[in-house]
C-alpha atoms as an extended CHARMM CRD file, in Angstrom:
* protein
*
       234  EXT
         1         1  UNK       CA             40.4250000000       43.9920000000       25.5910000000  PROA      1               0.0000000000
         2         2  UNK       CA             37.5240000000       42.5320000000       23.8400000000  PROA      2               0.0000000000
         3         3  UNK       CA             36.3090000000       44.1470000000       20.7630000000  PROA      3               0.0000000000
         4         4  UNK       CA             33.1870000000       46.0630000000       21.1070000000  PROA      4               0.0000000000
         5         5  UNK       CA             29.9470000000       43.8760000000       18.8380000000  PROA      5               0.0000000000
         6         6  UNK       CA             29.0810000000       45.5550000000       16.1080000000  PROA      6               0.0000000000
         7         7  UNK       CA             25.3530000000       46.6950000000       16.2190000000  PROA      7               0.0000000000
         8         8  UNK       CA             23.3820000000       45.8560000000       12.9880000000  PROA      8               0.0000000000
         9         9  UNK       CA             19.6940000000       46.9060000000       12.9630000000  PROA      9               0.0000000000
        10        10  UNK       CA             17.2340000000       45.7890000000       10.0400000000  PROA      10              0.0000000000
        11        11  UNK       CA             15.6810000000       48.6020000000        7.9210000000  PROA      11              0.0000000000
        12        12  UNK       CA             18.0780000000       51.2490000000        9.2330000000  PROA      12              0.0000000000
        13        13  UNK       CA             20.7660000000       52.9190000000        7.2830000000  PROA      13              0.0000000000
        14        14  UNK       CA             24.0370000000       52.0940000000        8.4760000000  PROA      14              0.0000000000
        15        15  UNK       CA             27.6730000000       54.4460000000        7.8010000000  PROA      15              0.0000000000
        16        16  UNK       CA             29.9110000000       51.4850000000        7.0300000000  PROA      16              0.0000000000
        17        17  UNK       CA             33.8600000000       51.5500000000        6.6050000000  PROA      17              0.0000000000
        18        18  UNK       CA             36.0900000000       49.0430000000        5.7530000000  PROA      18              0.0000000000
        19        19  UNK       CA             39.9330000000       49.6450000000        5.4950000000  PROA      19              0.0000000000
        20        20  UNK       CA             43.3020000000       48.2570000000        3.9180000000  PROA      20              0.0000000000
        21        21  UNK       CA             45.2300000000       45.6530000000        6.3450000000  PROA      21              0.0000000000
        22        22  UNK       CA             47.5210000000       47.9620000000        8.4290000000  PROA      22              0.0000000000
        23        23  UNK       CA             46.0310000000       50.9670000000        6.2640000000  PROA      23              0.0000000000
        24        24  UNK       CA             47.5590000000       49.7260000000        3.0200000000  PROA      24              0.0000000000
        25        25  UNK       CA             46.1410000000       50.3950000000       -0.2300000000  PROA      25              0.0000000000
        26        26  UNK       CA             43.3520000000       48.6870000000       -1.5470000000  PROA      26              0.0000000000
        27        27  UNK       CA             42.7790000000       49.8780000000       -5.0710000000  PROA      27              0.0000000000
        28        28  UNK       CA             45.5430000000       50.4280000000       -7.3590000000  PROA      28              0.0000000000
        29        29  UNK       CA             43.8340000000       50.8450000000      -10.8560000000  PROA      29              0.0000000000
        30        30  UNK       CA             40.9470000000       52.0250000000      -12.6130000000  PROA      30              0.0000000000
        31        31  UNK       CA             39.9770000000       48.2550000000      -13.1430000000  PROA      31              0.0000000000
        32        32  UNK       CA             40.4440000000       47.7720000000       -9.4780000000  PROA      32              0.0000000000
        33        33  UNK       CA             37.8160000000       50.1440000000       -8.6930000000  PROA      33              0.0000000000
        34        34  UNK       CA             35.3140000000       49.2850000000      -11.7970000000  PROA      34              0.0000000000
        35        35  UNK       CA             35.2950000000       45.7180000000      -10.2150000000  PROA      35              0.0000000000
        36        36  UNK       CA             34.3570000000       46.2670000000       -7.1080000000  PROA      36              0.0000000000
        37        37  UNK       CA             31.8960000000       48.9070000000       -8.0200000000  PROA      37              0.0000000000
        38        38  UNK       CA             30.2230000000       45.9450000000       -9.9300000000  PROA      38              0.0000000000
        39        39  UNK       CA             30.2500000000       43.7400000000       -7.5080000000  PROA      39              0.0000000000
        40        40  UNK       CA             28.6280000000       45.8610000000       -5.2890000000  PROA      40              0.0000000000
        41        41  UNK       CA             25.8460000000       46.3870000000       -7.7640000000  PROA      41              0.0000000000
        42        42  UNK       CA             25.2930000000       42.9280000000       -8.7840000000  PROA      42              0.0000000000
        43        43  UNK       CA             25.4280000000       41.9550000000       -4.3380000000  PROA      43              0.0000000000
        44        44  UNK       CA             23.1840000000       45.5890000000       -3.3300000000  PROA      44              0.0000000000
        45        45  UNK       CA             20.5450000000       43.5990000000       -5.9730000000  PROA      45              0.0000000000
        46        46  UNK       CA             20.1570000000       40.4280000000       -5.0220000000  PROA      46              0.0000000000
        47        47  UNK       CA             20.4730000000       40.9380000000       -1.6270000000  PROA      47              0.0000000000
        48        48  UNK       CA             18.0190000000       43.9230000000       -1.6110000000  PROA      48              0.0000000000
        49        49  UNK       CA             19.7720000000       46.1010000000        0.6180000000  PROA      49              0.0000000000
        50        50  UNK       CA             19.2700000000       50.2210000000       -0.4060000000  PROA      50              0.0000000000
        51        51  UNK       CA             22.5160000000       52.0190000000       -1.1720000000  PROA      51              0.0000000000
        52        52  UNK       CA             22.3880000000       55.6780000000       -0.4430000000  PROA      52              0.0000000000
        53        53  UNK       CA             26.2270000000       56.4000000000       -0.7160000000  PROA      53              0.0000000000
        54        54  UNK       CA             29.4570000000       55.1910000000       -1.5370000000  PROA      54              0.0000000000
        55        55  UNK       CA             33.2540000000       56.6940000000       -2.2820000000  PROA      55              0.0000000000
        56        56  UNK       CA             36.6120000000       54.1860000000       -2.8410000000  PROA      56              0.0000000000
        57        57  UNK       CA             39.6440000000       56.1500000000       -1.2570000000  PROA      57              0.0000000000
        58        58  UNK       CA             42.9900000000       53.9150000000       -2.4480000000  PROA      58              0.0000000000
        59        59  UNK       CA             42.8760000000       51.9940000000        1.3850000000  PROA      59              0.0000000000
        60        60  UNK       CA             39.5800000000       52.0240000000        2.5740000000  PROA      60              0.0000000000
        61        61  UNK       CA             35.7580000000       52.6770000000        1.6810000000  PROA      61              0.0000000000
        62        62  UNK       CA             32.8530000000       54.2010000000        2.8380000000  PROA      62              0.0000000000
        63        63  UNK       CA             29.3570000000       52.5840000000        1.9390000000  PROA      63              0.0000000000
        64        64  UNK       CA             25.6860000000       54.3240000000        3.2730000000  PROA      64              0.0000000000
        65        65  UNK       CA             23.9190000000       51.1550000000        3.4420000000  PROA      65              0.0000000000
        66        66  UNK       CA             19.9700000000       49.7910000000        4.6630000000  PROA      66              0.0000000000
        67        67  UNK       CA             20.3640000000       46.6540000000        5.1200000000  PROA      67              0.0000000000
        68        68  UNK       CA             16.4400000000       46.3710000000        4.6860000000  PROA      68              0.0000000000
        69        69  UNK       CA             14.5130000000       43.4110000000        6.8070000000  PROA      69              0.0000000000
        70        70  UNK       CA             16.7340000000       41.3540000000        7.1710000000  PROA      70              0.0000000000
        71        71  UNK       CA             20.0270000000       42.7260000000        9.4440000000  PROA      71              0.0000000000
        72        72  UNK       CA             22.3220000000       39.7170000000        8.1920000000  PROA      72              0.0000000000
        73        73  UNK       CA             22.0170000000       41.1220000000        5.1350000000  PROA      73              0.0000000000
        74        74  UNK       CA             25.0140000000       43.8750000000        5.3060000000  PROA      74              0.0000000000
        75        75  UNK       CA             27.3930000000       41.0340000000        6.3530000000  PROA      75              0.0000000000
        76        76  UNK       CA             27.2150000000       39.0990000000        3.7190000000  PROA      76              0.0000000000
        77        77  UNK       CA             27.2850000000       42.2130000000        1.2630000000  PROA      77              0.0000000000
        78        78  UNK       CA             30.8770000000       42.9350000000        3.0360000000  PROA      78              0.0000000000
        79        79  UNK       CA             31.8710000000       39.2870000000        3.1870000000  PROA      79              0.0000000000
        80        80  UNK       CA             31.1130000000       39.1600000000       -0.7020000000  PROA      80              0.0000000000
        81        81  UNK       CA             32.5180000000       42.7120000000       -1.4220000000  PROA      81              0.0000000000
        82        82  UNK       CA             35.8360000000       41.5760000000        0.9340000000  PROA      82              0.0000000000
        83        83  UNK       CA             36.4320000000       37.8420000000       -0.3570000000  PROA      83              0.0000000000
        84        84  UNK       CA             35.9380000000       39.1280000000       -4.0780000000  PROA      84              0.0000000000
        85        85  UNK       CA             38.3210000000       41.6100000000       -4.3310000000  PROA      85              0.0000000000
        86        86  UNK       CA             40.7460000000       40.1820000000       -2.0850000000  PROA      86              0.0000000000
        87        87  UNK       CA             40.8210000000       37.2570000000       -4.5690000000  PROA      87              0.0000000000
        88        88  UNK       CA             41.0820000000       39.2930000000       -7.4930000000  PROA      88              0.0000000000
        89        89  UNK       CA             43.6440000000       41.3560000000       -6.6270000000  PROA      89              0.0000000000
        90        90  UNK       CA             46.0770000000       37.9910000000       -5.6290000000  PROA      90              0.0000000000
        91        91  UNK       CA             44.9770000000       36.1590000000       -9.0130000000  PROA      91              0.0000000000
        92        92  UNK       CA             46.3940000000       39.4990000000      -10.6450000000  PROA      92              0.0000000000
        93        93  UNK       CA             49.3370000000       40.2120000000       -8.3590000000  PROA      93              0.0000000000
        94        94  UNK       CA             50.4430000000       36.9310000000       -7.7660000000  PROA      94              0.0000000000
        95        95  UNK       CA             50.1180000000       37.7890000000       -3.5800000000  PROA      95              0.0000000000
        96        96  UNK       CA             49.2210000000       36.0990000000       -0.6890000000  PROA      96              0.0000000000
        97        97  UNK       CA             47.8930000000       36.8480000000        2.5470000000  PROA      97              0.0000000000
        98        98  UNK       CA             45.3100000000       39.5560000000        3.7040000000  PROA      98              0.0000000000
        99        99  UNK       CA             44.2690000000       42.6440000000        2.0100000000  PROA      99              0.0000000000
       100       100  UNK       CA             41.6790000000       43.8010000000        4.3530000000  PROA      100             0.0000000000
       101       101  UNK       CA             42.0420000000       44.8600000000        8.0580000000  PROA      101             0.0000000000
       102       102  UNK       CA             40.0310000000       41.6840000000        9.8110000000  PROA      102             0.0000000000
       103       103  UNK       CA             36.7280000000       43.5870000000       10.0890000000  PROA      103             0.0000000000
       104       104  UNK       CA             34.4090000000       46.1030000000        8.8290000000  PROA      104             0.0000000000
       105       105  UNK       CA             32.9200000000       48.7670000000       10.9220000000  PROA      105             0.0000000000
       106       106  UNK       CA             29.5490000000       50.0490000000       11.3130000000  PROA      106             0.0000000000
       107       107  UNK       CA             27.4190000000       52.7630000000       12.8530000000  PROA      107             0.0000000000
       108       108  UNK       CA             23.7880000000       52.5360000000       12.5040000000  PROA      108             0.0000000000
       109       109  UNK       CA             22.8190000000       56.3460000000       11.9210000000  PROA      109             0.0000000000
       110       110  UNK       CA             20.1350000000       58.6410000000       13.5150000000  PROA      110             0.0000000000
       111       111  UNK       CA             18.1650000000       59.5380000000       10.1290000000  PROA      111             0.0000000000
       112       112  UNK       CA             16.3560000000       62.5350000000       11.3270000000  PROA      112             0.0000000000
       113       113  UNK       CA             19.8190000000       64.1470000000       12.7190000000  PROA      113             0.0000000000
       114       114  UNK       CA             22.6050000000       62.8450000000       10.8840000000  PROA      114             0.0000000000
       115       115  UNK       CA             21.8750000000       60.8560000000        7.7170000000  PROA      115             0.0000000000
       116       116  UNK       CA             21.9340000000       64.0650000000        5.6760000000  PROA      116             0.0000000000
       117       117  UNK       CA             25.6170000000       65.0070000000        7.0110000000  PROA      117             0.0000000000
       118       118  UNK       CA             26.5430000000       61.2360000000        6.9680000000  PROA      118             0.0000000000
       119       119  UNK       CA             26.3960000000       61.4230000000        3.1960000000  PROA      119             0.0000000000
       120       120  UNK       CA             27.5940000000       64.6720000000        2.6120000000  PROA      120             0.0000000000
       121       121  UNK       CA             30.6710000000       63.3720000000        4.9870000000  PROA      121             0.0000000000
       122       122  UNK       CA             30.7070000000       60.3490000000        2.5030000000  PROA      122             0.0000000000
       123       123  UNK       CA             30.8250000000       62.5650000000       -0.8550000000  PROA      123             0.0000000000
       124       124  UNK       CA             33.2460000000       65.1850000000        0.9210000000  PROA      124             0.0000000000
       125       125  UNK       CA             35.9520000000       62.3050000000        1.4780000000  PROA      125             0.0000000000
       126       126  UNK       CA             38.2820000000       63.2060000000       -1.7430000000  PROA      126             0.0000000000
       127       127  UNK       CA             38.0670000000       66.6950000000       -0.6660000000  PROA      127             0.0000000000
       128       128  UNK       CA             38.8970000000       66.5050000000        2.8000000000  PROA      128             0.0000000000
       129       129  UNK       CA             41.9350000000       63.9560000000        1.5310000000  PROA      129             0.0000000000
       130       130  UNK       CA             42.9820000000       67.0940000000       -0.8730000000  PROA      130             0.0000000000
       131       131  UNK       CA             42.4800000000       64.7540000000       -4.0030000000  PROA      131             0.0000000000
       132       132  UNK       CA             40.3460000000       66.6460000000       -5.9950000000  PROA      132             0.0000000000
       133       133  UNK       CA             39.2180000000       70.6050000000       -5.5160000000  PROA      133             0.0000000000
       134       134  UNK       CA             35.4540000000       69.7840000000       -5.5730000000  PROA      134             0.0000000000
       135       135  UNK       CA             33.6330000000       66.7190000000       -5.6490000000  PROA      135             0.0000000000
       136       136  UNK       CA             31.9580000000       66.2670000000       -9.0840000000  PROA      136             0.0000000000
       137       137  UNK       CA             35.9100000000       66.4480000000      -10.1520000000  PROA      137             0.0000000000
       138       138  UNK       CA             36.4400000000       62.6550000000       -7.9850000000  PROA      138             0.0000000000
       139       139  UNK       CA             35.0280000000       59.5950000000      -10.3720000000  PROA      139             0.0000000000
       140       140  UNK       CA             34.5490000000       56.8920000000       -7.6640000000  PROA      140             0.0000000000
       141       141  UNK       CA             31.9460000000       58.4280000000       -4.9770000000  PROA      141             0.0000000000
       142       142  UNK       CA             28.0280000000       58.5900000000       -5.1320000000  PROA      142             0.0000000000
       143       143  UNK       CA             27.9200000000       62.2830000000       -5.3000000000  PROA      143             0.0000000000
       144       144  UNK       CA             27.8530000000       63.4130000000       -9.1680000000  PROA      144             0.0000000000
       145       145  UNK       CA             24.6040000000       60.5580000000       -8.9560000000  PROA      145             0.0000000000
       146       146  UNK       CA             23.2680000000       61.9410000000       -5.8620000000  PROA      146             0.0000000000
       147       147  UNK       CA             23.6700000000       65.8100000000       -7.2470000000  PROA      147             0.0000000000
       148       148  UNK       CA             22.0320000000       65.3770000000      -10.1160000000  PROA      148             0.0000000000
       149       149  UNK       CA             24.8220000000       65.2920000000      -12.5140000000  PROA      149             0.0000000000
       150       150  UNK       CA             24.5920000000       61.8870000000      -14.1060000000  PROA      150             0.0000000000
       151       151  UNK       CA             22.0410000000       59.3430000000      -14.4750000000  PROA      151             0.0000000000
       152       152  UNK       CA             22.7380000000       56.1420000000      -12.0370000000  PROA      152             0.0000000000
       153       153  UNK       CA             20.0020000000       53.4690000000      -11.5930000000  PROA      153             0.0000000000
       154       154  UNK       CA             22.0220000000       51.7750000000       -8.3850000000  PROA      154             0.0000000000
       155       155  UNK       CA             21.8340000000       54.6570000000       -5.8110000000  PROA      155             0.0000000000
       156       156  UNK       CA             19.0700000000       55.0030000000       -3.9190000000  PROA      156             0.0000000000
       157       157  UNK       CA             17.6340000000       58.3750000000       -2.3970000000  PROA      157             0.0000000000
       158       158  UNK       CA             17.9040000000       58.1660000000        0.8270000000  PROA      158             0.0000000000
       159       159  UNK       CA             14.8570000000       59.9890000000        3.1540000000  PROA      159             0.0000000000
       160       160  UNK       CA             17.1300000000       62.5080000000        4.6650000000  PROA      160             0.0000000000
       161       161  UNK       CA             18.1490000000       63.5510000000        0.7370000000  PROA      161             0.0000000000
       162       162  UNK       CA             14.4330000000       63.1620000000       -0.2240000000  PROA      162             0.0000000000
       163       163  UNK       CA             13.2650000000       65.0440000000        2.0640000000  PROA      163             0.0000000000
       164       164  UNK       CA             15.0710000000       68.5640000000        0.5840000000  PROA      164             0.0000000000
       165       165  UNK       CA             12.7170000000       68.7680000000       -2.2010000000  PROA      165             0.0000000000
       166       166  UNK       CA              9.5430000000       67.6390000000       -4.0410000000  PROA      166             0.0000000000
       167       167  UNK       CA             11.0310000000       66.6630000000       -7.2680000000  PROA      167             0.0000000000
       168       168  UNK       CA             14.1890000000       64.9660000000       -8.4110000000  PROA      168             0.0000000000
       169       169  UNK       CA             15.3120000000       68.0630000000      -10.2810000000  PROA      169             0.0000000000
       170       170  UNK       CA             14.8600000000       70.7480000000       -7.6410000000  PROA      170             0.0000000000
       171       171  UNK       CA             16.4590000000       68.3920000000       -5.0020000000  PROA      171             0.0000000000
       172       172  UNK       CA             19.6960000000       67.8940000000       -6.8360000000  PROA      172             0.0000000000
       173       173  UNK       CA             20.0860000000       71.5820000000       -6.5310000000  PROA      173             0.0000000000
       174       174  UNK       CA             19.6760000000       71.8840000000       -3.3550000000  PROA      174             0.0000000000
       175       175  UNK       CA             22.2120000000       69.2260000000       -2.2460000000  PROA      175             0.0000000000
       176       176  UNK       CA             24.8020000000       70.9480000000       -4.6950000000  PROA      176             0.0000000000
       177       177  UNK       CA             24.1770000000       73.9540000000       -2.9780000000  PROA      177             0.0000000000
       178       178  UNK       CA             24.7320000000       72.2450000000        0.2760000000  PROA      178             0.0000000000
       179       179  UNK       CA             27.6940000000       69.8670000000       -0.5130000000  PROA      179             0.0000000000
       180       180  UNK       CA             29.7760000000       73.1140000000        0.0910000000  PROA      180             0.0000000000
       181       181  UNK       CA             28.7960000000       74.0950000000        3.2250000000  PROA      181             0.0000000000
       182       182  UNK       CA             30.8780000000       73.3170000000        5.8420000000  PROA      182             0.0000000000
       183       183  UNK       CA             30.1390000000       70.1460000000        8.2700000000  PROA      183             0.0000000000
       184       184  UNK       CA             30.3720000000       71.4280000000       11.7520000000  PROA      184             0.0000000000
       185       185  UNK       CA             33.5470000000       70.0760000000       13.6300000000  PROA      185             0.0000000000
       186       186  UNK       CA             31.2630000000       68.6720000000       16.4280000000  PROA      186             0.0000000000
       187       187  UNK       CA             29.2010000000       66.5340000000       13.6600000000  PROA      187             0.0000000000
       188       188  UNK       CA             32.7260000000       65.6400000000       12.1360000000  PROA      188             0.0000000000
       189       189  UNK       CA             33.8670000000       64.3530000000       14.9710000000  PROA      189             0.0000000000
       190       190  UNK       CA             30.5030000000       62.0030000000       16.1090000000  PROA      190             0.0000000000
       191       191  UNK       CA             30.9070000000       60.6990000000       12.6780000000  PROA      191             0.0000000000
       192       192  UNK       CA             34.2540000000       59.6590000000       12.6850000000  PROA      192             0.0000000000
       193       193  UNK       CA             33.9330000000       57.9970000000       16.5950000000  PROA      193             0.0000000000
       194       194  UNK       CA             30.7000000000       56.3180000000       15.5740000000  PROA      194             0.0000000000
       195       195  UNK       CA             32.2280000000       54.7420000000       12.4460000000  PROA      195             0.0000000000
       196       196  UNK       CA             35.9500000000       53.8450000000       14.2150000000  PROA      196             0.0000000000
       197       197  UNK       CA             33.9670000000       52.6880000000       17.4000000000  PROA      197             0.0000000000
       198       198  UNK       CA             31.0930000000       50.3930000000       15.9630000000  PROA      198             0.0000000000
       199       199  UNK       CA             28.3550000000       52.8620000000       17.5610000000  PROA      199             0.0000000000
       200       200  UNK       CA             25.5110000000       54.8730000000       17.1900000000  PROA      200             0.0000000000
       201       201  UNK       CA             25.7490000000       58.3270000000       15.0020000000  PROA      201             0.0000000000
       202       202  UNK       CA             23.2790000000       59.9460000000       16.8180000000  PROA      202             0.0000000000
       203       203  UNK       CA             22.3470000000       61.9080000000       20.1330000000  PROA      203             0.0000000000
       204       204  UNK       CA             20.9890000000       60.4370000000       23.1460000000  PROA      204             0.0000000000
       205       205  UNK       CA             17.4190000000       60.5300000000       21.8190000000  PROA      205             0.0000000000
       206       206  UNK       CA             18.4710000000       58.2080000000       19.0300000000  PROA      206             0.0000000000
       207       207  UNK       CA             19.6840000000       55.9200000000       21.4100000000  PROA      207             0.0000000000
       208       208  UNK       CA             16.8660000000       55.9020000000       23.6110000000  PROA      208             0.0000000000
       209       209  UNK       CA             14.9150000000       55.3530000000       20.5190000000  PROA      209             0.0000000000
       210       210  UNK       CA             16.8740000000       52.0020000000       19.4570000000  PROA      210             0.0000000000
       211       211  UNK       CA             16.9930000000       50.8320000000       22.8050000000  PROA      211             0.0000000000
       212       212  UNK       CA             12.9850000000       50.8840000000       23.1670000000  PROA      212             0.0000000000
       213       213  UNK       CA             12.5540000000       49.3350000000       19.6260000000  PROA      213             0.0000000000
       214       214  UNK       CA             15.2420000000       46.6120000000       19.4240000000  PROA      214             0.0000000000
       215       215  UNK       CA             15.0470000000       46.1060000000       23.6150000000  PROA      215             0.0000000000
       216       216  UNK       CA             18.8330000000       46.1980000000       24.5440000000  PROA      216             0.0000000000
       217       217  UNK       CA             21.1770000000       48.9540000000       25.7960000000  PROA      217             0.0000000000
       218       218  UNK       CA             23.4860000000       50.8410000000       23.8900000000  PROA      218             0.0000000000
       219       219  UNK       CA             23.9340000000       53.5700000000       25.6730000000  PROA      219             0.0000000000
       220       220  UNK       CA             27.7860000000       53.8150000000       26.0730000000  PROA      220             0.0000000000
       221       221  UNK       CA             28.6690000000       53.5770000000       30.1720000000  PROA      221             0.0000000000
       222       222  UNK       CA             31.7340000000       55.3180000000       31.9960000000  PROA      222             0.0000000000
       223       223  UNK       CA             34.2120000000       52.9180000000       32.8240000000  PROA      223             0.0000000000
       224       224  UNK       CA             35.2990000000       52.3260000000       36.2200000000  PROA      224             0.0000000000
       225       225  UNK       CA             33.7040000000       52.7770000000       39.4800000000  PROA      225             0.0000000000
       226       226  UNK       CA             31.7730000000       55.6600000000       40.0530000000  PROA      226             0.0000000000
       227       227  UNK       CA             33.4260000000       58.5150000000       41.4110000000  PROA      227             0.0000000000
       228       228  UNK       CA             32.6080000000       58.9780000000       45.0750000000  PROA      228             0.0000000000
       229       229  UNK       CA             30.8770000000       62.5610000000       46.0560000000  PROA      229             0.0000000000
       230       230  UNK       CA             33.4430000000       64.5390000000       47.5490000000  PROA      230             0.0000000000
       231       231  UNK       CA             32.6160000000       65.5910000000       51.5830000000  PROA      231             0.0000000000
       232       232  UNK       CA             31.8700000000       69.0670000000       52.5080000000  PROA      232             0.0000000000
       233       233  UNK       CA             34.2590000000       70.1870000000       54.7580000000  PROA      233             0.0000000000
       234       234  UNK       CA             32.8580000000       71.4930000000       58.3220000000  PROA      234             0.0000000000
């Protein structure tokens, strides 16, 4: 079955995933993760995409990304992110062979609906994975930068997050208060299709919305013929 094409859209913020070949690990030090996390700085700035969020589990990563005007953009940040690590990691190891699964996902996310829960889902990762009790206690996500708690010139505040209050002070309280809430199952579960099936996080207005801006379809059909009407019996 062919794989489904991954839909990229410029100046739209995108939930992006990438995972350890047959769900190995992909970080196994602090050092690991420190160079990464730098390439992805020195990439995120001189390609000028916006990074909104961010956490490094040990065999995959999640990245909130705008890939900004130009859609070809957020390829080459993952082809750069990929090929750098991949190479660093079999300099050090002495391996050989692949350390990613063969391609990255993404879901181009509804920003009125979703992008807010899309990060919190991001920063809630560790949690979720029973790593650390609370989030501020897990080192390598964006949420101790998006909450306020220390000073990070790389992230940038995404419109769903700016949108909770006037000031930079008095919206880092607010998102603390709100990391802890729980994200409804239903949400949980459009996030994690969207991101596994290279489609839209949002609702069918979203898609409607795409579809009239970027003039193709993406509204997932039902496979198959369609089901015949059944015949009222006499």
């Amino acid at each position: 079955m062919p794989r489904r094409p991954r839909m990229v859209f410029a100046n739209t913020p995108h939930h992006i995933t990438q995972r350890g070949h047959r769900g190995g690990d992909v970080f196994f030090s602090r050092d690991d993760r420190l160079d990464y996390l730098g390439t992805l700085i020195r990439s995120k700035r001189e390609l000028e995409v916006r990074l909104f969020a961010y956490c490094l589990m040990s065999n995959h990563v999640h990245l909130v990304v705008d890939p900004g005007d130009d859609r070809r953009t957020l390829s080459e940040l993952m082809r750069r992110l990929a090929s750098r690590h991949a190479r660093r990691l079999n300099r050090v190891h002495e391996w050989k062979g692949s350390l990613w699964s063969s391609r990255f996902h993404s879901s181009p996310i509804d920003t009125e609906r979703y992008l807010l829960t899309c990060g919190r889902y991001v920063d809630m990762n560790p949690v979720r994975a029973n790593l650390v009790p609370v989030p501020e206690a897990y080192e390598w996500s964006s949420y101790r930068a998006r909450a306020g708690l220390v000073r990070c010139s790389w992230i940038d505040v995404d419109p769903a997050l700016a949108g909770l209050a006037m000031t930079p002070t008095a919206r880092a309280i607010v998102y603390r208060e709100l990391i802890g809430a729980p994200i409804p199952d239903a949400d949980l579960a459009k996030i994690r299709a969207a991101s596994l099936g290279n489609h839209l996080t949002g609702d069918t207005d979203f898609e409607s919305r795409i579809e009239e801006r970027e003039r193709i379809v993406v509204k997932r059909r039902p496979r198959g013929r369609p089901k015949r009407p059944l015949k009222k019996r006499a």
